[in-house]
N, C-alpha and C positions, 0 to 999 in steps of 0.2 A: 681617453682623457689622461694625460701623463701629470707627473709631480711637476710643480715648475721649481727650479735650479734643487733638485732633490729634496724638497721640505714638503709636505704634507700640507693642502690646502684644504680651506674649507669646500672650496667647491669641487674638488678633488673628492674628497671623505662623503660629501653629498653622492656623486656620480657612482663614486663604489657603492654606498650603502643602495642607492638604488634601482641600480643593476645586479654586480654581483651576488651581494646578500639577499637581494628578495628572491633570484631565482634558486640558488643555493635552498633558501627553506624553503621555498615551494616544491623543489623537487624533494628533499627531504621531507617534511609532509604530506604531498604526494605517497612517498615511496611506502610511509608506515600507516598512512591512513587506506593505500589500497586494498588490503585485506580484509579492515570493516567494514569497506564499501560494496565490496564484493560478497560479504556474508548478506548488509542488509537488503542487497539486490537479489537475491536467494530467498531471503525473509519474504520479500513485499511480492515476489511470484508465486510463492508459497499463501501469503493472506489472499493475492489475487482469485488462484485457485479457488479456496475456501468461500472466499465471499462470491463466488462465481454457484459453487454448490448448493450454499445455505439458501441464495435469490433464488433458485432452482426450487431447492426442495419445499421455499414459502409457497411460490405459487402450485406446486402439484397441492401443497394441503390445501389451499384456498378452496380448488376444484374439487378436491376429494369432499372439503365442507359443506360446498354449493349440490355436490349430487347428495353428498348423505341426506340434507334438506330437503330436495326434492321426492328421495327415496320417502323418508317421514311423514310426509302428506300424501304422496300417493298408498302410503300401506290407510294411513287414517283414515283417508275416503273409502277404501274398500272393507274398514273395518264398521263405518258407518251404516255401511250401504247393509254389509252381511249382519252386523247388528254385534259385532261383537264389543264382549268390554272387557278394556285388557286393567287391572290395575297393579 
């Protein structure tokens, strides 16, 4: 899109603004936001990890909950049976 008879057009000042300058800051933005972007991508594999862990370690205690339960009444019945009393 050139100047017409070398005067600066509106539609001229349009076509720059929105070519040149928006890629201009986009790459400048780009350029300085790639660094935070690159930390929070580290960050949220890092939470991934973690919340990968903790869903791990809920369900082992669930299980470990469910036999200690079982364990509890089975010692009960036997403490029934042999006549013991624990207090």
């Amino acid at each position: 899109m050139p100047k017409q008879n070398g005067q600066l057009t509106k539609r001229y000042l349009d076509w720059l603004f929105d070519t040149k300058l928006d890629l201009t800051l986009e790459e400048k933005f780009d350029k300085k936001l790639k660094p935070l972007h690159d930390e929070f991508d580290q960050l949220f594999k890092k939470l991934d990890w973690f919340t990968g862990r903790y869903e791990k370690l809920e369900k082992e205690q669930i299980l470990q909950s469910e036999k200690v339960s079982e364990l509890e009444e089975r010692v009960e019945t036997v403490e029934q049976k042999v006549g013991i009393v624990v207090q």
